[in-house]
C-alpha positions in Angstrom: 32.4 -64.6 27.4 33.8 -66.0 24.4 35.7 -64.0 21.6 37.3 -64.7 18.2 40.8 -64.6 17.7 42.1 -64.3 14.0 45.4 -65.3 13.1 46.8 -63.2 10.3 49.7 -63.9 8.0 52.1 -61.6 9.8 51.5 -63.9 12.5 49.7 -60.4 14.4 46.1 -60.8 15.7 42.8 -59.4 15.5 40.2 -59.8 18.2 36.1 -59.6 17.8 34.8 -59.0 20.8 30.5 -59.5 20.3 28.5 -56.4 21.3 25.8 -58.3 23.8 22.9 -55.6 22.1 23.4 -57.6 19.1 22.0 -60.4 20.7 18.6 -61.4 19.5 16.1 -62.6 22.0 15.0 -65.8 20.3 18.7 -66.8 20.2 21.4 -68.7 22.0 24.2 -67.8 23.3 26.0 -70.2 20.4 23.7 -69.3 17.6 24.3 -65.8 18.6 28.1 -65.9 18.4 28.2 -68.1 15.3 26.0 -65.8 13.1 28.2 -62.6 15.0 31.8 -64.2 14.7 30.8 -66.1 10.8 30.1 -62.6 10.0 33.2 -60.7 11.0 35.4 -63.8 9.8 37.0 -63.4 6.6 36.9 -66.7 4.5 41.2 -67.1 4.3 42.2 -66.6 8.1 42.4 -68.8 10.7 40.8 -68.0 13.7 40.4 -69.8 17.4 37.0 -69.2 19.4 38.6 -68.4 23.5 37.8 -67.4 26.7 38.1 -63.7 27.1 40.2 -65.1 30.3 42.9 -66.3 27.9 44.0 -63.1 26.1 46.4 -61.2 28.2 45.7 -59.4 31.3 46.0 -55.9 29.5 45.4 -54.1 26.0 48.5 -51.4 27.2 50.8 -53.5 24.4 48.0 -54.1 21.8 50.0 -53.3 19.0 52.5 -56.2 19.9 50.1 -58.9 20.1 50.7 -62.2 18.2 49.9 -65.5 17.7 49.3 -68.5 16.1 46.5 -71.0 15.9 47.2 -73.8 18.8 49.6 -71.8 20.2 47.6 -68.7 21.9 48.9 -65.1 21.8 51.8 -63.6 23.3 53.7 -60.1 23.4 56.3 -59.4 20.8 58.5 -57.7 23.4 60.7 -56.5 20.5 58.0 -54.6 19.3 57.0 -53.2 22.5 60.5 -51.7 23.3 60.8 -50.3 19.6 57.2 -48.9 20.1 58.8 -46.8 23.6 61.9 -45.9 21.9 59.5 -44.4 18.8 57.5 -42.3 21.5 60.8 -41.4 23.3 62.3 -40.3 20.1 58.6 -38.2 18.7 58.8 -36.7 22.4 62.2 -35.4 21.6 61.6 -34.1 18.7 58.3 -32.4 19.7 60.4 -30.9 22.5 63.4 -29.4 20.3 60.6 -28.0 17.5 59.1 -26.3 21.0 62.5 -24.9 21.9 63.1 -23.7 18.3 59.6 -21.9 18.1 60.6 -20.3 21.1 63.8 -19.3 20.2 62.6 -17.6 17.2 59.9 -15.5 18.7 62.5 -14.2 21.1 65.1 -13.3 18.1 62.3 -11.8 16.4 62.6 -8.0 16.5 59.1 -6.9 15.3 58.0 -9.0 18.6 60.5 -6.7 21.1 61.5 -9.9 22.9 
C-alpha cells in the first residue's frame, strides 16, 4: 500500500496513511489515492508517494523521524536519546514529588503518622 510522505521545513515528516473505507467503489486504486493524498497535501510542501515497505520497520521513535525529498527518512538518533533522557529525568522527578508527598503525610500530626 502506498502512503504519502511530506517533507517539512524542519526537515521532520508527516505520513498519510489512506483509510481503505474511504475508497469509493467506482474508483481505482490511483484515482483513489490521488483525490485522498491531493486532499491532505498542503500546496507549499514537498511530499514523495512510497511503499509502506520503505518507512522504517517501527513507529517506537516517531518523534525522530526525518527526511528529505530523494533522500527517504531516517532516525535522528540525537533526538531519540534526548527524548529517553527527558522521560528518565520526568520519571525522576515524578518519583521525588512521590517521596515528598509521603513524607509530609507522615510529618503531619493531625494524620498520627
Amino acid at each position: 500500500m502506498k502512503v504519502r510522505v511530506l517533507y517539512n521545513s524542519d526537515k521532520t515528516v508527516s505520513i498519510i496513511h489512506p483509510a481503505l473505507k474511504s475508497k469509493r467503489p467506482d474508483e481505482t486504486e490511483d484515482k483513489w489515492l490521488k483525490r485522498v493524498f491531493d486532499k491532505a497535501t498542503p500546496a507549499n510542501l514537498q511530499y514523495e508517494d512510497v511503499d509502506l515497505s520503505e518507512l522504517p520497520l517501527t513507529r517506537e521513535d516517531r518523534n525522530a523521524w526525518e527526511g528529505e525529498k530523494g533522500k527517504g527518512i531516517f532516525i535522528n538518533q540525537e533526538k531519540v536519546v534526548e527524548k529517553k533522557r527527558e522521560e528518565e529525568r520526568e520519571k525522576a522527578i515524578q518519583q521525588r514529588m512521590r517521596e515528598m508527598a509521603i513524607k509530609s503525610l507522615e510529618d503531619n500530626p493531625l494524620l498520627g503518622m
